[in-house]
N, C-alpha and C positions, 0 to 999 in steps of 0.2 A: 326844283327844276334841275335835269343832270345837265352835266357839260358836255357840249359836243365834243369830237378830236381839235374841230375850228376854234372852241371858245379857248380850248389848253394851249393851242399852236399863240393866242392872243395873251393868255395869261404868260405864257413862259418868255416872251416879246416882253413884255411890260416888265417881268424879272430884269433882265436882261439889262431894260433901262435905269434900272434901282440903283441907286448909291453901294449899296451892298455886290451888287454883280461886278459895278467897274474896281471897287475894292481888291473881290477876288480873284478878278485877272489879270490884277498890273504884274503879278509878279510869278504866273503860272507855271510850273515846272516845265511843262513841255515845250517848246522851241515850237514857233508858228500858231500854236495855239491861243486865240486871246478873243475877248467878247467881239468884236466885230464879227471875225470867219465863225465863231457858233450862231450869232442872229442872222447872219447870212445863208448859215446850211442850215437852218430852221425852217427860214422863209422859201427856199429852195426847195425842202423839203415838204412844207406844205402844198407849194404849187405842185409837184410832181403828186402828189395823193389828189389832190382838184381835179388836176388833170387824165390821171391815169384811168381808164375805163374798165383794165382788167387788175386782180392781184397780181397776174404774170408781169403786163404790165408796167406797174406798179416795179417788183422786182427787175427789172432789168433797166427800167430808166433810174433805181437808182443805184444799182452796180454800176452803172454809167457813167454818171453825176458825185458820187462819191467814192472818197479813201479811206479802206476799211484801215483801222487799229488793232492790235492785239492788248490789251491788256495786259501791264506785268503783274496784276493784281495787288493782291495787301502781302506777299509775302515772296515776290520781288519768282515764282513759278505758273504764274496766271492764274492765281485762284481769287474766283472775284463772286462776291454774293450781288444777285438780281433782288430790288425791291420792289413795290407796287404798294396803290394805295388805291384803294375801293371804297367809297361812301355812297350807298344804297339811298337814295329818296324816296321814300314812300308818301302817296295820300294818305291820310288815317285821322279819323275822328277820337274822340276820348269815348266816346258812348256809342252804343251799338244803333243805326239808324239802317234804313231801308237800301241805303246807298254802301254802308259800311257795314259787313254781315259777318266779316271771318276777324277770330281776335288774334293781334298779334300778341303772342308771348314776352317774358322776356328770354333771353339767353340760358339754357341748361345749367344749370351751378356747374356739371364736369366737362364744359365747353371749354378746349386750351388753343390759345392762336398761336402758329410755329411750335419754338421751343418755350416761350415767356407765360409762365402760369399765372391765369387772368382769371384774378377774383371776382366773383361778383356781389354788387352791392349786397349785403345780406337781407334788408328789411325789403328786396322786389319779391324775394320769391313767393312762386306760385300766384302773382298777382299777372292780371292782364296790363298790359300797356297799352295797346291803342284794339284799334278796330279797321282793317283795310276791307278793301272792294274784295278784290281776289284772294281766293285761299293761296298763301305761298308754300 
């Protein structure tokens, strides 16, 4: 099952309340900054996405609502790297059925993610891994 934006605005709420989160902000570098006003402008920010009808919207209720930062990045002239994290769910059987027609592959041996050269298992190749509904 993926996550909605909803289930993450919950999971990151739940962070938030972890022994680990009140840890890392008793002693926060930035002045005003501290887990309360982030679960705050979380939950803020979720309402304004509920609520907002358009992306315009959206965009101006929360230029509205919030104070942007600048970033002095890691190297004290704003240079700051953007991460993400994507986990794809698929249906997929092991065996090819009526239901499940198209095989999934595994991963190309000269597939590289970023810059970090990503091995792949040796003993997959050219072996099928599952079988989905739709060709991807």
């Amino acid at each position: 099952m993926l996550l909605s934006i909803l289930d993450c605005f919950r999971l990151s709420t739940k962070i938030l309340e972890s022994n680990a989160a009140v840890k890392a902000y008793q002693n926060y570098p930035i002045p005003g900054i501290n887990r309360d006003r982030v679960r705050r402008s979380l939950l803020c920010f979720r309402e304004l996405l509920v609520k907002s009808r358009t992306p315009r919207k959206l965009q101006v209720a929360v230029q509205k609502e919030f104070v942007f930062y600048q970033s002095v990045g890691n190297d004290d002239r704003g240079t700051v790297t953007f991460t993400g994290y994507f986990e794809p769910v698929y249906s997929a059987s092991h065996q090819p059925t009526a239901e499940f027609r198209y095989p999934l592959y595994q991963k190309p041996s000269n597939f590289r993610v970023g810059l970090n050269p990503i091995q792949p298992v040796p003993n997959w190749k050219g072996k099928m891994v599952r079988w989905t509904i739709k060709a991807l």
